[in-house]
N, C-alpha and C positions, 0 to 999 in steps of 0.2 A: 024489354023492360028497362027503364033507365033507372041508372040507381044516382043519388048525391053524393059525390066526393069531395074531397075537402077544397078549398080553393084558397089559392094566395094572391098577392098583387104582387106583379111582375115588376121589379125593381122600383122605377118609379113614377110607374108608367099611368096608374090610376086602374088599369087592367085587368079585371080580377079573372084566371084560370085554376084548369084545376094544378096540385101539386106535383102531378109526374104529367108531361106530354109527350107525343110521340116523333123522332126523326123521320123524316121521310127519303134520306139517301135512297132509298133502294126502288121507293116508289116510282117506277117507269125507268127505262132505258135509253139509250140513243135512238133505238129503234122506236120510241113511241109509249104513249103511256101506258098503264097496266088496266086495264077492265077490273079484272078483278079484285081491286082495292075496296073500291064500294062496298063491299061486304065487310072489310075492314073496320073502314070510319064508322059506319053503322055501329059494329060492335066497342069501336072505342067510345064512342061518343054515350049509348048504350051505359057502358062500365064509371061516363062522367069523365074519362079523358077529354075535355075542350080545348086542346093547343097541337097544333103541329108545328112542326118546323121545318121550313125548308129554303131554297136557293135554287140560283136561277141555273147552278155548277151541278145540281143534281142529275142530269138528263134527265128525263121527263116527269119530274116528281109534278112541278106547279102542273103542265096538264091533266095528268093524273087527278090530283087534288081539286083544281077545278070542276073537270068532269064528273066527282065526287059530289061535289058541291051541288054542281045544277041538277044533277038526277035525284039527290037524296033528300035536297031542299032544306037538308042540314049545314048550318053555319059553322064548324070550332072557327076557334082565333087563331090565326095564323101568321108566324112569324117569317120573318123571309131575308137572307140578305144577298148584299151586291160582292161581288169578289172585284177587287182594283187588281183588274190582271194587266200586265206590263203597257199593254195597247189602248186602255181606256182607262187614262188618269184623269182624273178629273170630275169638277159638277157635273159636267154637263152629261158626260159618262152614266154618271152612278141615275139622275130624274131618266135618261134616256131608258138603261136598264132597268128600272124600276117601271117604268108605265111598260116594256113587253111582258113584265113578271106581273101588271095586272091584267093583260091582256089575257094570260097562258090560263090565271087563274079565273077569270073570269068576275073579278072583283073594279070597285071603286078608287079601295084604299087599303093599303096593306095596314094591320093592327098596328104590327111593329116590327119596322125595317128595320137590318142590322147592316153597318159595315162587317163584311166577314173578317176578316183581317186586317190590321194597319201595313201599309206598303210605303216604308220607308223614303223615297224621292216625291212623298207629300206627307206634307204634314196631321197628324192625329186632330189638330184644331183646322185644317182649312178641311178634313172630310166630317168631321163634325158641323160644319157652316155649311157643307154640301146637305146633309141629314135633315138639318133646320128646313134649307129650303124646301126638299121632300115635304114635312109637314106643314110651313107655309102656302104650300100649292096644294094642299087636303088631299098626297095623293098618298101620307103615311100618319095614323092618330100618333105613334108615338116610333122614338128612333135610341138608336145605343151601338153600341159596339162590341162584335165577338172576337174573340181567341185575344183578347187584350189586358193585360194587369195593370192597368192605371189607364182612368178618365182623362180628358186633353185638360189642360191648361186653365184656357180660357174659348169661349166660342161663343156665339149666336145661339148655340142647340142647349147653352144653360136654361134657354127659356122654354127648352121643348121637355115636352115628357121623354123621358131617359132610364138606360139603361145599361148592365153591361153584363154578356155574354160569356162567364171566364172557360178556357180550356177544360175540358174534362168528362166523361161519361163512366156510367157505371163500372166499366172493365178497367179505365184507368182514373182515378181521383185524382186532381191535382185539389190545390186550396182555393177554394173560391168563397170564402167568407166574407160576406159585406159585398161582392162586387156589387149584387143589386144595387146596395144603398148607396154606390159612392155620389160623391158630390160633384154634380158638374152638367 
């Protein structure tokens, strides 16, 4: 039985989900996704949770998820980011990782791809211009940035639907007031 929960718009993304969504860190292992998630999603989706969130760092959470996907025939929005790990700076990095994280999931177009974090030997506005291009290429509706306290500068992805991801979950609050709405 589905019930209706209340829904927001995800920064300013156009996106409407519900208010609380689920991580999927734990979702699947090194060793492989989990089967028994599917029972999961069912019951969130069921409760009116529509948002996951995950990364392509999770081990196998996107298969997981996927595999969720194609059996349950159930859609949530799914949010997904790129980690700029020391070896893969760059655009071409972050389009490259993003089409295996639609591949895993079995999707088109990620809802809403994140930078997981800013990595200092590039710029917050050149991976911002990397995110544009993501939704340029239709292969992200909308793009933002996590574990970050201030939007870039200036970029290309002013013109994209945006967002921003601040540090923080239930066990530890930091302040994240406004990040949705910042400007940029």
């Amino acid at each position: 039985m589905e019930h209706e929960a209340e829904t927001v718009e995800l920064g300013r993304t156009g996106l409407r989900v519900s208010a609380v969504g689920v991580g999927t860190n734990t979702w699947g292992s090194r060793a492989g996704p989990d089967p028994d998630k599917r029972a999961t999603l069912d019951a969130l989706m069921d409760s009116g949770i529509t948002l996951v969130d995950t990364a392509e760092v999770y081990g196998a959470s996107e298969q997981t998820i996927g595999r969720c996907i194609r059996e349950s025939g159930r859609r949530p929005a799914v949010l997904a980011k790129f980690a700029p790990l020391p070896w893969r700076l760059g655009k071409g990095a972050m389009i490259f990782a993003l089409r295996r994280s639609l591949s895993r999931l079995g999707l088109t177009a990620i809802d809403v791809y994140l930078l997981h974090f800013p990595f200092p030997p590039v710029s917050l506005e050149a991976w911002a211009d990397a995110l544009a291009d993501a939704v340029e290429a239709g292969l992200a509706r909308a793009v933002g940035i996590s574990n970050c306290d201030r939007a870039p500068a200036r970029s290309r992805a002013q013109r994209s639907p945006r967002c921003l991801q601040g540090a923080g979950s239930y066990a530890h609050r930091l302040p994240t007031a406004g990040l949705g709405d910042a400007e940029w």
